[in-house]
C-alpha positions as CSV (number, residue, x, y, z in Angstrom):
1,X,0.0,0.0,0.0
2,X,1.4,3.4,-0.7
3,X,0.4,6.1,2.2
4,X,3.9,7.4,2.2
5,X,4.7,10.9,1.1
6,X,8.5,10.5,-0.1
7,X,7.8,9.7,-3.7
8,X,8.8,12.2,-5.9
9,X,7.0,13.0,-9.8
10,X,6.9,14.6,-12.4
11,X,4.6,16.7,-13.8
12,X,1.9,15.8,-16.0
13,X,2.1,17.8,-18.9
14,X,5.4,20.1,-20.0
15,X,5.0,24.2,-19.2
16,X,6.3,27.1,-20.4
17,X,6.3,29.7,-18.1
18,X,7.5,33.6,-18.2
19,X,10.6,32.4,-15.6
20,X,11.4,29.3,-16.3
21,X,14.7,28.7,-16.0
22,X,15.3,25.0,-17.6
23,X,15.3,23.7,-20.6
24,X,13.3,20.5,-22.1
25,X,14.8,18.2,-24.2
26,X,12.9,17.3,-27.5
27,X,13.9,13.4,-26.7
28,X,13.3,11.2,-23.5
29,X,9.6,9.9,-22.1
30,X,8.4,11.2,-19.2
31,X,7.2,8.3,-17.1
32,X,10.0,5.9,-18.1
33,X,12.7,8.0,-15.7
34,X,10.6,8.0,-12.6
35,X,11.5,6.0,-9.8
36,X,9.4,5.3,-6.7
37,X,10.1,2.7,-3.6
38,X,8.4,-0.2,-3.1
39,X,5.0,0.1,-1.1
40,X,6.0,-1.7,2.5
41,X,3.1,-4.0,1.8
42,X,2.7,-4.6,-1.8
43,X,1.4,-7.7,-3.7
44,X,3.7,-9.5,-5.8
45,X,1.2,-10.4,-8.1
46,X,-0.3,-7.3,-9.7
47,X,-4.3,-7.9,-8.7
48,X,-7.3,-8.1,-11.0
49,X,-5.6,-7.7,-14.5
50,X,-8.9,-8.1,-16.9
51,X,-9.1,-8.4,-20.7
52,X,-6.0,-7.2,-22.7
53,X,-7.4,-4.7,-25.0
54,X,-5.9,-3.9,-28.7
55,X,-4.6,-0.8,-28.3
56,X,-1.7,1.0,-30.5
57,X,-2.1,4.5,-29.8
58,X,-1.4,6.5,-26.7
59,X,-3.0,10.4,-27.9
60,X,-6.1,9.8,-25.8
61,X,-4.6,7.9,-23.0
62,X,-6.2,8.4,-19.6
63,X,-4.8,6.6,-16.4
64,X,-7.2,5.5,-13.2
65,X,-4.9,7.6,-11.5
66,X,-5.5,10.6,-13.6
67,X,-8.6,11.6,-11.8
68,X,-6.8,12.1,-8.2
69,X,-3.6,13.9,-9.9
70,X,-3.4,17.4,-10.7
71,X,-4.7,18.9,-14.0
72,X,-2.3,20.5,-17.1
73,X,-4.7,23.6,-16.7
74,X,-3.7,23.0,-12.9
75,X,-0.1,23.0,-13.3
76,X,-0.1,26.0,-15.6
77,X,-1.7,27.9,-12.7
78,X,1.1,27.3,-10.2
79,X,3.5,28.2,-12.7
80,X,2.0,31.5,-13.2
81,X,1.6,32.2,-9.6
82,X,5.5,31.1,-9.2
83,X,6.3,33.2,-12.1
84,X,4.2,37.0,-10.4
85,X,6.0,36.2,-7.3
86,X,9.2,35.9,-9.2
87,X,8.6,39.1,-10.7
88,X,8.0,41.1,-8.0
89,X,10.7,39.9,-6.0
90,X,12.7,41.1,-9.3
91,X,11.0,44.1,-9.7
92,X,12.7,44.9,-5.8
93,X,15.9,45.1,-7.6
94,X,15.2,47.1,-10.5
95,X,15.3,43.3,-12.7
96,X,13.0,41.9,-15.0
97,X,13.5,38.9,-16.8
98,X,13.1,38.5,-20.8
99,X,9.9,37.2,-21.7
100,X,9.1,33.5,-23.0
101,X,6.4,32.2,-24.8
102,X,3.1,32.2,-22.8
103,X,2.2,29.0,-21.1
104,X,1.1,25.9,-22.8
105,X,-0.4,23.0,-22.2
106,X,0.4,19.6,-24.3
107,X,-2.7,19.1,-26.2
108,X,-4.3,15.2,-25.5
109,X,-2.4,12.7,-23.1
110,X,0.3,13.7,-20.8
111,X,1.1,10.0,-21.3
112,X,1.8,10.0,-25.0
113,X,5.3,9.1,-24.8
114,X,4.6,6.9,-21.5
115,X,5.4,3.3,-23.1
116,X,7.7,4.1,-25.6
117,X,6.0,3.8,-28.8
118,X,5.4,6.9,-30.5
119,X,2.0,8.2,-29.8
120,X,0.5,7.4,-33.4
121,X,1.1,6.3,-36.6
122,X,0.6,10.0,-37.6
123,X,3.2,11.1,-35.1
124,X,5.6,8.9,-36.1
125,X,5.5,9.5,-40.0
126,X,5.7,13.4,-39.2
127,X,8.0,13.5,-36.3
128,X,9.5,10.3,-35.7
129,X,10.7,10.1,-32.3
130,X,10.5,13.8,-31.9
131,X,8.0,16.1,-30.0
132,X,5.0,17.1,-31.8
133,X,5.2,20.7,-33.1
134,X,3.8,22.8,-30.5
135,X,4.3,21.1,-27.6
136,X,6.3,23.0,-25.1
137,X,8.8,19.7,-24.8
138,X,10.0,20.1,-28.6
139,X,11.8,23.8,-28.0
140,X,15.9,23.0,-28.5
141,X,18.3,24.8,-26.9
142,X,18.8,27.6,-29.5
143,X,15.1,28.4,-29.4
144,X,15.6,28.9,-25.5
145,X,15.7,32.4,-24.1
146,X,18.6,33.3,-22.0
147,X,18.0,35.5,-19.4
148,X,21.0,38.3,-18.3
149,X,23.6,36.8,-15.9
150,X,21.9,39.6,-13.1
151,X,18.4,38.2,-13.4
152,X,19.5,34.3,-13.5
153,X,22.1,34.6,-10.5
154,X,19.0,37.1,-8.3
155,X,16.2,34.3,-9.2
156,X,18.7,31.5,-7.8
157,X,20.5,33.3,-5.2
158,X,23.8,32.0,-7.1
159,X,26.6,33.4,-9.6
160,X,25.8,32.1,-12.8
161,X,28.2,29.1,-13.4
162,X,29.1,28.1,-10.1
163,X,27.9,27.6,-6.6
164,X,29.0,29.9,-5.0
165,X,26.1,32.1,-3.3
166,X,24.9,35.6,-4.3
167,X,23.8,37.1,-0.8
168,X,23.4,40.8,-2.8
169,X,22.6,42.8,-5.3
170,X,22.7,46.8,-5.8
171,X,23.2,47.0,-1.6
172,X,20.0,45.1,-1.7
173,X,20.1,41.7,0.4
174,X,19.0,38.8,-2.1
175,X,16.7,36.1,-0.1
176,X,18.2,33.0,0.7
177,X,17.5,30.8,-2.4
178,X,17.1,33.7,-4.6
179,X,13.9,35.1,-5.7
180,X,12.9,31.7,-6.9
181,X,13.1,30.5,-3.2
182,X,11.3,33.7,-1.8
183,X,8.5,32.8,-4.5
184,X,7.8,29.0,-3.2
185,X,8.0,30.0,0.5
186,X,5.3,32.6,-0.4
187,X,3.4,30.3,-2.4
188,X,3.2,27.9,-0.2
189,X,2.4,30.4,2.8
190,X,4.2,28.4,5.7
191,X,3.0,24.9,4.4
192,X,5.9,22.6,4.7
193,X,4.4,20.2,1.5
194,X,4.6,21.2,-2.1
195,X,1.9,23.7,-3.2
196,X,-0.6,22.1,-6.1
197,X,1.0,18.5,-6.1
198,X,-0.3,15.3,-5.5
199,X,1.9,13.2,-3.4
200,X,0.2,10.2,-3.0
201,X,-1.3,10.3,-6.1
202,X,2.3,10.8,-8.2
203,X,3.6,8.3,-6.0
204,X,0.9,5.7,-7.5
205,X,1.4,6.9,-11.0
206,X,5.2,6.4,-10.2
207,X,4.9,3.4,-9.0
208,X,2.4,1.6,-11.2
209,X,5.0,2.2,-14.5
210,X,7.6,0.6,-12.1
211,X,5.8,-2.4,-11.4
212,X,4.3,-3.2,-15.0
213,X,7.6,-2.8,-16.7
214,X,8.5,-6.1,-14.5
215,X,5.3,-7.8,-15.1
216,X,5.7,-10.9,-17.4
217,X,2.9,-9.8,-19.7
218,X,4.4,-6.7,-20.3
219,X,8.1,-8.3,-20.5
220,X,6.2,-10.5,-22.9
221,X,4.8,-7.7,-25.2
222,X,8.2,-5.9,-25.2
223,X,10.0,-9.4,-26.4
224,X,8.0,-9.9,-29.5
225,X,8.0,-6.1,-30.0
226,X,12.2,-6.9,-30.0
227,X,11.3,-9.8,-32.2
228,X,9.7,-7.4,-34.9
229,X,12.2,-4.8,-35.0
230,X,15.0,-7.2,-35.5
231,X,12.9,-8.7,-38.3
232,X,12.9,-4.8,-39.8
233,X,16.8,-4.9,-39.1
234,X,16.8,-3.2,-35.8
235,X,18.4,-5.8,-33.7
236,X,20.0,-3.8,-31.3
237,X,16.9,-2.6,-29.6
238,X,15.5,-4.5,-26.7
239,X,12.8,-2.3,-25.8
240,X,10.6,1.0,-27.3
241,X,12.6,2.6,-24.8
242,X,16.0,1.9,-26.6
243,X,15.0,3.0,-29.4
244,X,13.0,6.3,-28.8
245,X,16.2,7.1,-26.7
246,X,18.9,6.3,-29.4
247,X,21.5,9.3,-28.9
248,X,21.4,9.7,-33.0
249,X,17.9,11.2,-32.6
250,X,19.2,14.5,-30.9
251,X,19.0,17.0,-34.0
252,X,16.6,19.5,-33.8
253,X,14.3,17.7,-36.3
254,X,13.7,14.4,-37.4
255,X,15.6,12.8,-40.2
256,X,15.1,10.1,-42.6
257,X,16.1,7.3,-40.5
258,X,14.4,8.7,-37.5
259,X,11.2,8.8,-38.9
260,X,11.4,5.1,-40.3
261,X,12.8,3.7,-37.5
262,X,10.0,5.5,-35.6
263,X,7.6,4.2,-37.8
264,X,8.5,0.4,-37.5
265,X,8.2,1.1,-33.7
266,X,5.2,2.3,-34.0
267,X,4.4,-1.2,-35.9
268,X,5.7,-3.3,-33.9
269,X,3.9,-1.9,-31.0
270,X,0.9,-2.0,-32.9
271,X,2.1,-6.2,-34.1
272,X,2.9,-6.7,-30.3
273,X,-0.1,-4.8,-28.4
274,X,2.8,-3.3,-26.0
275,X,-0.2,-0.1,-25.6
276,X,-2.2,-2.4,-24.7
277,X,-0.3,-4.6,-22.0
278,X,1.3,-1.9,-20.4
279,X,-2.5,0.1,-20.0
280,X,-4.2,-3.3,-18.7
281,X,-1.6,-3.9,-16.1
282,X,-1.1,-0.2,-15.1
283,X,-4.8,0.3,-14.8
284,X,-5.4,-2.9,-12.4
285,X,-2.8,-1.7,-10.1
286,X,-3.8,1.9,-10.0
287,X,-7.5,0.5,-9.3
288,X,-6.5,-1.1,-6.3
289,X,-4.4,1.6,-5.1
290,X,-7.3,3.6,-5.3
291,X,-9.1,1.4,-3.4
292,X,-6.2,1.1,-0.8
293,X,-5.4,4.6,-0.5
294,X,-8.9,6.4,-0.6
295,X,-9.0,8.1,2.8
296,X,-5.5,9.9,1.7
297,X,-6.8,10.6,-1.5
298,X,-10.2,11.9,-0.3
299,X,-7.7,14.3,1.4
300,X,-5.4,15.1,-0.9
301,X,-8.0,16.4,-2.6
302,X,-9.2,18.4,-0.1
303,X,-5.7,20.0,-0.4
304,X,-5.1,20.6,-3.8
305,X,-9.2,22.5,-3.6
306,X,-7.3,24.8,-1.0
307,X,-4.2,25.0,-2.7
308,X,-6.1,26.3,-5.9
309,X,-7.9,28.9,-4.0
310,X,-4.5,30.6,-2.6
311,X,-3.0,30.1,-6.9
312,X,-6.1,32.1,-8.1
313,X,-5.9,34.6,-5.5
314,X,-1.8,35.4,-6.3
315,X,-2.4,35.3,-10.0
316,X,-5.5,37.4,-9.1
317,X,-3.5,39.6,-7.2
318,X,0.2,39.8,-8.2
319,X,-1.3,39.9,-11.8
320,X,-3.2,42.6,-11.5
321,X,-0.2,44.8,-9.9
């Protein structure tokens, strides 16, 4: 059973926000690098898996879990209320950061890259392994904005470069972690858990990838999926994971070979039902998490209903300044 709150996640779809100060990669999957520990009382056996469906695409895919996690819309929210607080601890020392694009929100699944596979046939033929066009993830590092050296080493409360601390700026004292860290304490208003996230139900999500990519239906599917792409002359990759993350897709569009390989992935997946394992499993387990964990859930909810009224009223607030 999983009631504790150490698991860590990622978030559900990919923002752009006026502050951010990372970069997205257009490769990688976003479920594949999580990691959570091992419920203290977990079945072996994951319970209650029902009928395999045929399933090849992953545009529409929605998880049990989804419904207790927090939205994209949701996400974009806190970023915004992150980003006002940034800016007016900026705004103390005569700073402002260079605009990015405004927030988006990955149109369909957050889980489209979740199994491997790309997330259609469409997809595949147009992009290959690549992010679709439009989604905040696809931006390379050239299409970046790079803030001044003041505003990056004020927002961390670091010289740019090193770790060394910046403690302040124009006579002004910076606050300990920057304006970034003055911006989270704020938004979370003396809480000591994250503001807008989901522990228990990230920790599930987390968890549930982990324990279907060892399940021998889903080892299965992933063997014959092998099996076809050798057949294509792609021997060398043992999982959609290998392939999707082959270091010779890292220009900043697909090419040629990217886009076939991509495609008989996508085939494969499709020959192989590796969708369609990995959802069946997943689902079962999430289910009887659910079931397991709804008191914390129930609560967590509460929470996050709480959490979104202190978001609105920043954005509300700082916005309107």
């Amino acid at each position: 059973m999983i009631t504790t709150r150490s698991a860590r996640t990622r978030l559900a779809a990919a923002v752009l926000t006026v502050l951010a100060a990372t970069a997205c990669s257009s490769g990688g999957e976003e479920a594949g690098s999580d990691r959570a520990a091992p419920p203290a009382k977990e079945q072996r056996e994951v319970p209650g898996v029902g009928k395999v469906e045929e399933k090849d695409a992953t545009s529409d895919l929605v998880l049990p879990i989804d419904a207790y996690d927090v939205s994209a819309d949701r996400i974009v929210q806190t970023g915004q209320a992150l980003n006002l607080l940034k800016k007016q601890c900026l705004s103390r020392f005569g700073l402002q950061a260079k605009a990015l694009p405004a927030s988006t929100v990955t149109q369909g699944s957050a889980h489209t890259r979740r199994y491997g596979t790309p997330a259609s046939l469409e997809v595949a033929r147009k992009y290959g392994f690549h992010m679709a066009q439009g989604d905040p993830r696809a931006l390379t590092a050239d299409q970046m904005v790079r803030q001044p050296a003041a505003v990056t080493e004020v927002l961390r409360g670091m010289k740019e470069g090193s770790s060394e601390p910046v403690t302040t700026y124009n006579g002004m004292k910076v606050p300990e972690g920057g304006c970034a860290g003055e911006a989270q304490r704020k938004l979370a208003n003396g809480k000591q858990e994250r503001v807008g996230h989901a522990e228990t139900a990230a920790a599930i999500k987390a968890r549930s990838f982990e324990v279907a990519k060892n399940d021998p239906r889903v080892i299965a599917a992933e063997k014959k999926w092998a099996g076809c792409m050798a057949g294509k002359g792609y021997s060398s990759y043992k999982s959609p994971f290998d392939a999707i993350g082959d270091r010779k897709w890292s220009a900043p569009k697909a090419t040629s070979e990217e886009i076939e390989t991509a495609v008989a992935s996508w085939t494969c997946g499709k020959e192989s039902n590796v969708v369609g394992t990995w959802v069946a499993v997943e689902t079962a387990y999430q289910q009887d998490q659910i079931e397991q964990n709804a008191e914390t859930l129930k609560e967590e909810q509460k929470t996050l209903e709480s959490d979104a009224k202190r978001i609105n009223e920043i954005i509300a607030t700082a916005g309107a300044q």
